[in-house]
SEFI-14890 format. One record per residue (C-alpha): residue in three letters; z, x, y; residue number from 1. Coordinates in steps of 0.02 Angstrom, whole numbers, m for minus. Layout:
<r resn="ALA" z="Z" x="X" y="Y" resi="NUM"/>
...
//
This chain:
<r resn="UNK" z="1593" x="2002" y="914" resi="1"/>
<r resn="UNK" z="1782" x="1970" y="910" resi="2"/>
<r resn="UNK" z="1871" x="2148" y="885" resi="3"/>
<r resn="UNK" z="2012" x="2107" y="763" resi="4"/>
<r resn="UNK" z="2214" x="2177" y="849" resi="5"/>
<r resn="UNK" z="2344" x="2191" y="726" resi="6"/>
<r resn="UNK" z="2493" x="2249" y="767" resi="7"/>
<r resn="UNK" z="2649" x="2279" y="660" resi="8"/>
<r resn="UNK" z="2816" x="2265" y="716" resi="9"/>
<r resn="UNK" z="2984" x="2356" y="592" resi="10"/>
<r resn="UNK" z="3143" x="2264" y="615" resi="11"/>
<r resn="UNK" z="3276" x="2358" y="480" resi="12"/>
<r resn="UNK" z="3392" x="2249" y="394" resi="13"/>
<r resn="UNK" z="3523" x="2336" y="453" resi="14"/>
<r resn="UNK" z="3482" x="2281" y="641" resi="15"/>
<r resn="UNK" z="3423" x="2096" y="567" resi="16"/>
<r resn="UNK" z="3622" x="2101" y="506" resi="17"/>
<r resn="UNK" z="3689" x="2151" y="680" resi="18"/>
<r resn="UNK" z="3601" x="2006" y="756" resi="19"/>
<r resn="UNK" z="3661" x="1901" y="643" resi="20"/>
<r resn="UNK" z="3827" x="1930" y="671" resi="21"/>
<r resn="UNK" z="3827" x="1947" y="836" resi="22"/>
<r resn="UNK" z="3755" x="1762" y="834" resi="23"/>
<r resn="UNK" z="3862" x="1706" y="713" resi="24"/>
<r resn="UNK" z="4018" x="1762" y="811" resi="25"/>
<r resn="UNK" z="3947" x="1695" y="964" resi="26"/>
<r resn="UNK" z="3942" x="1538" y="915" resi="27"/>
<r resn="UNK" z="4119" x="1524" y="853" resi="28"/>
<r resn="UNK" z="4179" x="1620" y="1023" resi="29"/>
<r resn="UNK" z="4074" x="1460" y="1129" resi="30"/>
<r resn="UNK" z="4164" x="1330" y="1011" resi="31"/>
<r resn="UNK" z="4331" x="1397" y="1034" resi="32"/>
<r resn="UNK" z="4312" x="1446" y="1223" resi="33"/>
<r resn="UNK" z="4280" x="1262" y="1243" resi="34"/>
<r resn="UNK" z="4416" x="1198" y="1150" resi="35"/>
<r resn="UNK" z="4313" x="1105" y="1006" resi="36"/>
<r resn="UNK" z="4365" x="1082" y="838" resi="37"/>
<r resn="UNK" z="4235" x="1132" y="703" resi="38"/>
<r resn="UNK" z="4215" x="953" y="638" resi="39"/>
<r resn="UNK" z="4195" x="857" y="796" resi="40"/>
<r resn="UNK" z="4024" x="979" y="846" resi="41"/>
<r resn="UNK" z="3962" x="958" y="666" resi="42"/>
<r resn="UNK" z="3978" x="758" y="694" resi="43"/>
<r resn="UNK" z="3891" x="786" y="860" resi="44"/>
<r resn="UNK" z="3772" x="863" y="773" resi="45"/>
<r resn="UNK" z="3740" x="785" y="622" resi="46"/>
<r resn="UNK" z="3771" x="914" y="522" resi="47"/>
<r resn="UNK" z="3915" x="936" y="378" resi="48"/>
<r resn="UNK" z="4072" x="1051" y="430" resi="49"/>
<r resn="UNK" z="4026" x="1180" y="307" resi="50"/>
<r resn="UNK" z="3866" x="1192" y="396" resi="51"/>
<r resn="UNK" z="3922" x="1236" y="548" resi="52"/>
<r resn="UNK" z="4057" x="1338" y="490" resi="53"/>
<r resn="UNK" z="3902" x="1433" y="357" resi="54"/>
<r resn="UNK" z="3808" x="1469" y="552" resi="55"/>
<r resn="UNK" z="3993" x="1539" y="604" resi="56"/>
<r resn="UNK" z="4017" x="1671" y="468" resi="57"/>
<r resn="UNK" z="3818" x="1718" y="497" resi="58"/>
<r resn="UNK" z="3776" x="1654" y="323" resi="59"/>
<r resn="UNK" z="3634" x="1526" y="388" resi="60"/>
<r resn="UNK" z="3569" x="1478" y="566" resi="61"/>
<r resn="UNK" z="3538" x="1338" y="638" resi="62"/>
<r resn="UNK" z="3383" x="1263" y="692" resi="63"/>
<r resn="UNK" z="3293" x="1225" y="857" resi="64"/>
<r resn="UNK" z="3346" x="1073" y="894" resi="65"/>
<r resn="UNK" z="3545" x="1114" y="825" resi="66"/>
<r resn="UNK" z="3534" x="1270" y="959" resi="67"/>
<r resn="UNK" z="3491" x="1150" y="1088" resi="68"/>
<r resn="UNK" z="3608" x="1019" y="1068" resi="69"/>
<r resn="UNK" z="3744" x="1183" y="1045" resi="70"/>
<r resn="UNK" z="3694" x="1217" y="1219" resi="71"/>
<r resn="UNK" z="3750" x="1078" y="1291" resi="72"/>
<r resn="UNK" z="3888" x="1035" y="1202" resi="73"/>
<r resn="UNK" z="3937" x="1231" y="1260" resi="74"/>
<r resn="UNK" z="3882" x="1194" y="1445" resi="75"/>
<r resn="UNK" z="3772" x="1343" y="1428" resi="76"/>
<r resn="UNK" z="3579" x="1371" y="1479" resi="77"/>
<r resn="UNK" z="3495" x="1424" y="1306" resi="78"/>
<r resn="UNK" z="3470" x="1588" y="1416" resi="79"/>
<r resn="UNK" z="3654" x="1620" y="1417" resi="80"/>
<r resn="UNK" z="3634" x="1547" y="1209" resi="81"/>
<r resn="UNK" z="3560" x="1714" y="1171" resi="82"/>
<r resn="UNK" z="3590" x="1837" y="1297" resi="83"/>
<r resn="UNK" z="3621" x="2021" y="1259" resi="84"/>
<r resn="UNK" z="3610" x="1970" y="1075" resi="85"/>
<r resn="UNK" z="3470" x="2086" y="1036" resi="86"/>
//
């Protein structure tokens, strides 16, 4: 007999808000270390410029595959992409 684990895990909006500025403003602070204008990385990613710049003021995220293509565009490992975020 399988013995059922469940485990629950509290995240409070409050610290779901802190990470997502904190990602939000990283992502802006790679762009502009780099020297990249907001609508050439949307066009490298196939995104519109208000998307991007919507993931820079933290009011959506990107997916997957955007965070990987950010990485290298960025010259960053996707370790470096999200480290001391949380």
């Amino acid at each position: 007999m399988e013995k059922e684990i469940r485990k629950e895990f509290q995240v409070s909006d409050e610290a779901v808000l802190r990470y997502d500025k904190a990602f939000a403003d990283r992502l802006k602070n790679m762009r502009d270390r780099n020297g990249l204008k907001r609508d050439w990385v949307a066009e490298q990613l196939g995104v519109h410029y208000n998307t991007l710049k919507n993931w820079e003021l933290g009011k959506s995220h990107p997916g997957t595959r955007e965070i990987i293509v950010l990485s290298k565009i960025y010259h960053v490992t996707l370790d470096e992409f999200f480290k001391g975020l949380a």
